[in-house]
C-alpha positions in Angstrom: 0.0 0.0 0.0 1.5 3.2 -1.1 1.3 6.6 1.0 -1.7 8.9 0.0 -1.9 10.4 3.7 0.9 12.4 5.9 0.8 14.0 8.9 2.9 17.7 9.1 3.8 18.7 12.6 5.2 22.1 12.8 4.6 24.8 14.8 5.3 27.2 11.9 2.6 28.3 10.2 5.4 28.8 7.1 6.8 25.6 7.3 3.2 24.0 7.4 1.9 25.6 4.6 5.2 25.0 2.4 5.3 21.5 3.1 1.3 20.8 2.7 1.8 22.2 -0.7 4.2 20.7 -1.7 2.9 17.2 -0.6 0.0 18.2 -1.8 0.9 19.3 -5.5 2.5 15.6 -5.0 -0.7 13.8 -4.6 -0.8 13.3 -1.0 -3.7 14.3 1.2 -2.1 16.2 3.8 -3.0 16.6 8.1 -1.8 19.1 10.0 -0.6 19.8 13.4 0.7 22.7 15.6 2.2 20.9 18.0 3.0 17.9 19.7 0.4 17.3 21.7 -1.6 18.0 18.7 -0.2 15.4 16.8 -0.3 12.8 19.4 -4.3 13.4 19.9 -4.9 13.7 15.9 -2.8 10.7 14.6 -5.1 8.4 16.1 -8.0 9.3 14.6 -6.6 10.9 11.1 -4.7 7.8 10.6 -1.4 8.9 8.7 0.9 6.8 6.9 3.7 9.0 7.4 4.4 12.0 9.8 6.5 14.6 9.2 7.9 15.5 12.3 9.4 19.5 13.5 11.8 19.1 16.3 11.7 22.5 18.2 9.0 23.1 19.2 6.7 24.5 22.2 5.4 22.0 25.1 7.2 18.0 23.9 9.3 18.5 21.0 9.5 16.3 17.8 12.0 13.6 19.3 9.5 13.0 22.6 6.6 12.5 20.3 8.3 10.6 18.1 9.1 8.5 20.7 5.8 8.0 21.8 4.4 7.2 18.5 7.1 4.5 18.2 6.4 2.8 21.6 2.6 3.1 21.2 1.4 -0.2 19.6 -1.5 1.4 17.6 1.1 3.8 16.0 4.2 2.4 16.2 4.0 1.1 12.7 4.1 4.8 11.4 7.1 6.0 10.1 8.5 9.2 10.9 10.2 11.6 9.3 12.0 14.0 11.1 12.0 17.5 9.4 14.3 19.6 11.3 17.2 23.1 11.4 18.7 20.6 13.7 21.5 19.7 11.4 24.2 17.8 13.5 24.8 14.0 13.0 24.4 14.0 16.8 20.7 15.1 16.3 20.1 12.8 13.3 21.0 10.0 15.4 18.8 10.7 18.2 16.4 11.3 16.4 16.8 7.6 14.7 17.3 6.5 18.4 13.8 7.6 19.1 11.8 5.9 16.7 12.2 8.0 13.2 12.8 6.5 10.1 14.7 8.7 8.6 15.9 12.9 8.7 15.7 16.1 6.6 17.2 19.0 7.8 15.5 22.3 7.0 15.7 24.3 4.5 14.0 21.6 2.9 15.3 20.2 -0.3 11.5 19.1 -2.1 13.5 16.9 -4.0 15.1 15.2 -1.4 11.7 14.9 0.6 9.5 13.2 -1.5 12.4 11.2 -2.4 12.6 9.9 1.6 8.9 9.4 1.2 9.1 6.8 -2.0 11.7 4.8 -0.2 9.7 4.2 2.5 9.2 0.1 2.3 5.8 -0.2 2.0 6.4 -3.4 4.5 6.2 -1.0 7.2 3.0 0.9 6.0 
């Protein structure tokens, strides 16, 4: 099953509306949340295949909801992507350590993204 739906958690308003249209103008049908605790209330009932996940932001940041939504049995099974200006390989590998599948760091190279996205296995969909 390929990915038609995906989940953008940022708390910029920018950043959400650049990467909804691009995903959108991709052929995804795009969610959206402002924060963390946001994303941890809508992704069980909106269903994702994919979230794209901000790290700083206010109240838990990307790597603590990411790591909930990898140790929560009805989500676990939803990759993350985190989407980040947290550029260090330190970063990148905590955020792998947490549960994400794999890392972009901001600005965002459209390109790049949606290349992430189709290499997703669709195994773990």
């Amino acid at each position: 099953m390929a990915i038609t739906k995906i989940m953008v958690v940022d708390d910029s308003p920018t950043e959400r509306y650049f990467l909804t249209d691009l995903l959108m103008k991709n052929g995804y049908m795009v969610v959206q949340a402002e924060n963390g605790e946001e994303a941890l209330s809508k992704v069980k009932i909106e269903r994702p295949q994919l979230v794209i996940m901000d790290v700083v932001m206010p109240g838990q940041n990307g790597f603590q909801v990411t790591r909930a939504l990898s140790k929560d049995p009805e989500t676990e099974m939803i990759p993350v992507i985190m989407c980040t200006t947290k550029g260090q390989e330190t970063d990148k590998v905590w955020g792998m350590r947490q549960g994400a599948r794999d890392y972009v760091v901001k600005p965002v190279n459209p390109d790049e993204l949606l290349g992430k996205i189709r290499a997703l296995p669709e195994s773990q969909l």
